[in-house]
N, C-alpha and C positions, 0 to 999 in steps of 0.2 A: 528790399526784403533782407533779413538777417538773417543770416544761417552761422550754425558753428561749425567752423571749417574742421579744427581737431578733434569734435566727436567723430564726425563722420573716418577722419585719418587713424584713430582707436581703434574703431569699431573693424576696419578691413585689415586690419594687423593680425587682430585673433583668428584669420582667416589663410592669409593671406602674406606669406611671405616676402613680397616686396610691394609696397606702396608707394606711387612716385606722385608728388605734387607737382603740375607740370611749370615749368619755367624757377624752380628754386632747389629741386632735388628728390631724391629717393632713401626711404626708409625700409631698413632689407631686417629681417628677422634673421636671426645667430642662435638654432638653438643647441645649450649646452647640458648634456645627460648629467643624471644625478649623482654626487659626488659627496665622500665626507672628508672632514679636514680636521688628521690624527692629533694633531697641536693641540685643537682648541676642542675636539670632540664631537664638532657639529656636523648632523644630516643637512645637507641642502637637496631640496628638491630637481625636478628638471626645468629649465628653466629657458624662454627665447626671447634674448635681448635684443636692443634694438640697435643699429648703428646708421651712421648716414653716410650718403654718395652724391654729391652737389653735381656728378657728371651723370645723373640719371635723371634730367628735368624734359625730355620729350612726354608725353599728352599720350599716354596709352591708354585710354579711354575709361579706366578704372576707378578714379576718384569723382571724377565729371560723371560719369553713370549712375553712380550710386546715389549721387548727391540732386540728379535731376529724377531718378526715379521715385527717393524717398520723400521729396518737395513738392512734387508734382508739377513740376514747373520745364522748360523745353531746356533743349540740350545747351544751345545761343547763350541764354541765361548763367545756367548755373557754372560754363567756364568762364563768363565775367566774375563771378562771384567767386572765384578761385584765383582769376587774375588781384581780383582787389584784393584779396588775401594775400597774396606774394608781394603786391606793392607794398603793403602796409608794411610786413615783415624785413624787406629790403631798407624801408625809411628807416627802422629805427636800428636794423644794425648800421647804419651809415652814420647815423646819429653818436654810437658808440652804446647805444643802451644794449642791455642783455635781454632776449627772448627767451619764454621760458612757455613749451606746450604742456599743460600739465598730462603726468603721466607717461612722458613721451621722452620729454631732455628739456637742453637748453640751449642757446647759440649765440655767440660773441664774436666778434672780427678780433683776430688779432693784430699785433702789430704792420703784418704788411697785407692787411685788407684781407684775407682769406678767413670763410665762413670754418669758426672751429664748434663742433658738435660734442656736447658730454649727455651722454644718457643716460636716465635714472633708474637707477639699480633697484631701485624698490618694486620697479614694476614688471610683470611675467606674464608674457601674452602665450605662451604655452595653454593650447584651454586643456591635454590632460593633466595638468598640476593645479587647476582649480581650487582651492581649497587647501591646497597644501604647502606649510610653512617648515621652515628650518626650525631643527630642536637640538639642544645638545644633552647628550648622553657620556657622563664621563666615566672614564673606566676604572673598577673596583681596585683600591689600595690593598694590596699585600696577597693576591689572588692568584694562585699558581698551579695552574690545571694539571702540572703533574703531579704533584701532590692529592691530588682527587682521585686518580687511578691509582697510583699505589695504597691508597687507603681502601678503594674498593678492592682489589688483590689481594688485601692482609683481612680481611673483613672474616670472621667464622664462618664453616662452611655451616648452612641449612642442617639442623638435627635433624635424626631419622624419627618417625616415630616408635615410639618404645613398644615392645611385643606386649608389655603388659594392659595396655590401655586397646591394642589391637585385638587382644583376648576381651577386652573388659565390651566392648562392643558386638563383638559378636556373640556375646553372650547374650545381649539386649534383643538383639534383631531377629535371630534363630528363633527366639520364640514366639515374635510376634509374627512373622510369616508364618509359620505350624499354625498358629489362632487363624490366619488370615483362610489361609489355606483349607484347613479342618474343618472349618464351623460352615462353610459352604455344604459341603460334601454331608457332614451329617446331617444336617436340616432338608439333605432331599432337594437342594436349590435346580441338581442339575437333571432329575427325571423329570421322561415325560410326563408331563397331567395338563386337564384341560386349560388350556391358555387364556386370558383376557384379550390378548390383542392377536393380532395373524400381520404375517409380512404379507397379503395378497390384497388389496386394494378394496380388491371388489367386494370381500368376506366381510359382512358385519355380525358378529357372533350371538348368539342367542340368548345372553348369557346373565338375562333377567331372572329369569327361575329355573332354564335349563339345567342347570348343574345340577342344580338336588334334585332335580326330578330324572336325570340321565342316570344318576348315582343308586336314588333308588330303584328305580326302572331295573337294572341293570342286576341287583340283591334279590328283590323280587321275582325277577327270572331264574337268577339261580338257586334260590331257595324253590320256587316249582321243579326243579328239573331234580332236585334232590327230593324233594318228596316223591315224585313221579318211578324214582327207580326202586324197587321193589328186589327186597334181597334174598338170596338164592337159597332156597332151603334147601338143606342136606339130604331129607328123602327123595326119592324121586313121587311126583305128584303124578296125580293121572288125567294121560293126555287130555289137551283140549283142542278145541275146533279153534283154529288161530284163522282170523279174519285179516288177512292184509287190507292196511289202512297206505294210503297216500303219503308223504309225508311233504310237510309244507316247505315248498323251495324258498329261498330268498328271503327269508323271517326278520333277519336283524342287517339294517342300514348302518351306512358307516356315512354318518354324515358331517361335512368339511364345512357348512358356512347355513345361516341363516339370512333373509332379506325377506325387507319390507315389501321392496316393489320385483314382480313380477322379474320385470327387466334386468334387471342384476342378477336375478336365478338363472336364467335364460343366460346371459351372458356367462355365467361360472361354469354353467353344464357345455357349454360350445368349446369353451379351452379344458375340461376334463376331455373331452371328446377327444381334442387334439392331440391329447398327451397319451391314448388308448386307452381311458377307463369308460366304463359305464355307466353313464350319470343316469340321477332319475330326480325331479323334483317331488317331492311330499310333501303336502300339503300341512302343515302344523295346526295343533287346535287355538291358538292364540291365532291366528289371520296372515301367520309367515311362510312364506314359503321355502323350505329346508331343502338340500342341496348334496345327495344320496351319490358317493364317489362309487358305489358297489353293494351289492346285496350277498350274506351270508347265510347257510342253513343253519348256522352252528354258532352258538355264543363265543367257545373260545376258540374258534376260527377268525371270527369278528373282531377278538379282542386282538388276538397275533398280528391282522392285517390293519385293526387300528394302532396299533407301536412304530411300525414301519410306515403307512400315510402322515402319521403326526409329524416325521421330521421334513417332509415336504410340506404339509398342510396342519402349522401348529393350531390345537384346537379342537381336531375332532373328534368326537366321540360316539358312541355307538346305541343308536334308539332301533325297539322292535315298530317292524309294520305293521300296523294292525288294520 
């Protein structure tokens, strides 16, 4: 079986700082942090070279293991197969030839028999420099950083801006805030009147045909109460039999919400309750049922205490009980 002895010696270097082959030597990683070299301007990376120790050939079980794991072959095996590798290597530096692992170095006897090791600088088992090569960056001709500072020192200072331009603007602005401002205020934005929508969840407002007919409703009544009163003649008249009449309590509702369903009336009158009003549902002649915070005998009793309800209860407005 053929195995390549020097993949597997590669492959436990990026790992693995000393790798020993046993019975020829040990390959130890050297690594050297990242350096630049001012001469010539060049970044070098970080970098872990390799070097060798021909007194480090005991069998730590580390080459032999990897190499019977990843073969699937028994332990017996694959340190023959490491032996026959060191023999071979021995023949030929004996022979005088040069060994050469790629990636790794190279090995020659020299003159008085001893194994000499050169290693190849090209290669960097460092695995965080991955990817990373030397560059050179040379440095700018005639570039002299103090020169930079005193030019920024001498530099003009920031003009102020000029009053006339600071008039010229606020001549702009003043008036359109006044527009912003004004045209709210006179269009009536911020009085009360009857709302579209309500902050209270449960409140769906009536607010199909109610309006004009609250509006009128409301003219209507008080055009009767101005006919009704009867103006005070200067002579004195003669007496009459004055019949007291009753007068009608609770005439005019002040009502806060309109609903389809029952249940949501029911529910708006349970939290008026909570809060001490006097709720009452009314029956509405479209099929709704209307949501009575309080009863008035008095139209502009009704109206006074619908002004104060509305900023609690936007919306409400004021229908007779008939």
């Amino acid at each position: 079986m053929k195995v390549d002895i020097t993949a597997f010696i590669k492959e436990l270097l990026f790992g693995h700082d000393c790798v020993i082959v046993p019975g020829f030597g040990g390959f130890i990683g050297n690594y050297t942090p990242a350096r630049i070299d001012k001469d010539s301007g060049t970044f070098y990376p970080p970098v872990k070279q390799i070097s060798f120790n021909r007194n480090l050939n005991h069998n730590d079980g580390l080459l032999v293991g990897r190499i019977s794991g990843t073969s699937n072959i028994n332990y017996g095996d694959a340190r023959n197969l490491v032996e026959e590798f060191v023999g071979e290597l021995r023949r030929k530096l004996e022979r005088g030839e040069k060994v050469i692992l790629d990636n790794i170095g190279s090995f020659v006897n020299n003159q008085e028999g001893n194994v000499q090791f050169e290693p190849d600088r090209s290669a960097n088992y460092h695995l965080d420099s991955y990817g990373l090569e030397s560059f050179q960056c040379l440095p700018l001709e005639g570039y002299d950083v103090r020169k930079r500072i005193i030019r920024n020192i001498e530099r003009d200072p920031v003009k102020q801006a000029s009053i006339r331009k600071i008039l010229w603007r606020a001549a702009v602005i003043i008036p359109l805030l006044a527009v912003i401002v004004g045209v709210p205020l006179k269009m009536d934005l911020f009085k009360a009147r009857i709302e579209a929508t309500t902050l209270n969840p449960l409140v769906t407002a009536e607010f199909e045909q109610n309006k004009k007919a609250v509006d009128e409703g409301i003219i209507d009544e008080s055009a009767k109460i101005k006919e009704n009163e009867k103006p005070v003649s200067e002579t004195p008249a003669a007496p009459e039999i004055v019949v007291p009449v009753v007068a009608e309590a609770n005439v005019y509702c002040l009502i806060i919400g309109s609903f389809k369903s029952e249940e949501n009336a029911i529910s708006q009158v349970n939290m008026l309750k909570a809060e001490g009003f006097i709720p009452e549902i009314v029956p509405a002649p479209n099929g709704f049922y209307r949501v009575s915070a309080m009863m008035c005998s008095d139209l502009n009793a009704a109206l006074s205490k619908k002004d104060s309800i509305s900023k609690k209860f936007p919306g409400t407005w004021v229908s007779r009980k008939k």
